[in-house]
C-alpha positions as CSV (number, residue, x, y, z in Angstrom):
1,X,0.0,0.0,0.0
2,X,1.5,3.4,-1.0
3,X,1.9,6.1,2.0
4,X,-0.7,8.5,0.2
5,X,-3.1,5.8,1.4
6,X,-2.4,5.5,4.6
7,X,-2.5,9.0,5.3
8,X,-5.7,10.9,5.9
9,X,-7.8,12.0,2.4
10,X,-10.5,13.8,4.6
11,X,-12.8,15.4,7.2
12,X,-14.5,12.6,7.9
13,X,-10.8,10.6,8.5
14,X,-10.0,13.8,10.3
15,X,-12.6,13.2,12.3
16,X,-12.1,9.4,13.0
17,X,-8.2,10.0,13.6
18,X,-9.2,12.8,15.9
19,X,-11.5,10.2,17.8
20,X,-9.2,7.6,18.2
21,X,-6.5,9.9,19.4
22,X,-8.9,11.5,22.0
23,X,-10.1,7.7,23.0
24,X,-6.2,6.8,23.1
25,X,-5.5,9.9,25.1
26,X,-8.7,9.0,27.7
27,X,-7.3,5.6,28.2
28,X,-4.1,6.5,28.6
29,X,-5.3,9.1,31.3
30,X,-7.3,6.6,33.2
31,X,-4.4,4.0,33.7
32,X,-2.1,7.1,34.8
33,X,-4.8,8.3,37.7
34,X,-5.3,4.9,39.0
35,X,-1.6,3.9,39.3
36,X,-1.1,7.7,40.7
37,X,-4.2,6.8,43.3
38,X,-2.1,3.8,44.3
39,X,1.1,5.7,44.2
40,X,-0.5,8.0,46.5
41,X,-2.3,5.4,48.8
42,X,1.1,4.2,48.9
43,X,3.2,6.5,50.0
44,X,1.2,9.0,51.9
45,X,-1.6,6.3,53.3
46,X,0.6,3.8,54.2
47,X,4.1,5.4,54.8
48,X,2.1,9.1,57.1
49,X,-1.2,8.7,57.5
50,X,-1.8,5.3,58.6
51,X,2.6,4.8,60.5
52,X,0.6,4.3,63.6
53,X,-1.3,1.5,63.3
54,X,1.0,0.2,61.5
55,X,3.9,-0.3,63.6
56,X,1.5,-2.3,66.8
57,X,2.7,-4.7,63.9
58,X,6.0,-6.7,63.7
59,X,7.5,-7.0,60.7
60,X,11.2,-9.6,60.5
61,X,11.4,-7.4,63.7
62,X,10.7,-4.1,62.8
63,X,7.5,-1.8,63.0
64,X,5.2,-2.2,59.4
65,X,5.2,1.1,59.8
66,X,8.4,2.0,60.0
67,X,9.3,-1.2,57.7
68,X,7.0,0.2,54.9
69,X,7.8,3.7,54.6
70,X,11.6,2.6,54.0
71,X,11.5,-0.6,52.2
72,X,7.9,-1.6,51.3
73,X,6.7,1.4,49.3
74,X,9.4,1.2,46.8
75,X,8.5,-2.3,46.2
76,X,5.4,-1.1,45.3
77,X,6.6,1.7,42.9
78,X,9.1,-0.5,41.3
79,X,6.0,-2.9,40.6
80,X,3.9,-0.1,39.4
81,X,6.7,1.1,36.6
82,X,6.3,-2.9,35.2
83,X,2.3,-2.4,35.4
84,X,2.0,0.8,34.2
85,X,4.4,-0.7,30.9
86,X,2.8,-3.4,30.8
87,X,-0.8,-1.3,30.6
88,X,0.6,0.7,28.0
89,X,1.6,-1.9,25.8
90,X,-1.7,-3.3,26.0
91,X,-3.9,-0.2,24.9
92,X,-0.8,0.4,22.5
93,X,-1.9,-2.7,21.0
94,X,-5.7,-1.9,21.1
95,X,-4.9,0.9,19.1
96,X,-2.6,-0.2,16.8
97,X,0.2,2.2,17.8
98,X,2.2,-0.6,19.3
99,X,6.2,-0.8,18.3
100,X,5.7,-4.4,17.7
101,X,3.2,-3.9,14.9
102,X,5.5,-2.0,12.5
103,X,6.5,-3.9,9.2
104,X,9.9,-3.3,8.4
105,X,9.5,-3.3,4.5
């Protein structure tokens, strides 16, 4: 297929393209908000808000509390970088603007 095909001849692909890309970009905005929600559960919930309750329990010998707020939220964020690629490869895919989907020739 020659590029001139693949590119736009109209409004009404204007239009289409412009949907996609705003469906894309809605996506793309709900998987950011939840992981930031969990992010900030996280880190704030866990690691300020809720230090209290937390340390009446014993963790290897140290307070959950303390234990979380130095070692167990970055577990978390380290986990969230591997969901939030893994996420994005999949509504990549949906959408057919994945990296793995180009044709080399």
């Amino acid at each position: 297929m020659s590029e001139q095909a693949k590119t736009p001849s109209g409004p009404a692909d204007n239009e289409t393209s412009a949907r996609v890309a705003s469906s894309y970009w809605r996506a793309n905005l709900r998987i950011i908000a939840g992981l930031l929600a969990v992010w900030f559960t996280v880190s704030f919930g866990f690691g300020i808000l809720l230090v209290e309750p937390l340390n009446r329990i014993n963790f290897f010998g140290f307070k959950l509390g303390f234990w979380w707020a130095q070692q167990g939220a970055i577990f978390v964020f380290v986990v969230l970088i591997f969901v939030y690629v893994r996420l994005m490869h999949n509504l990549d895919r949906r959408f057919g603007v994945s990296d793995d989907d180009t044709d080399p020739s």
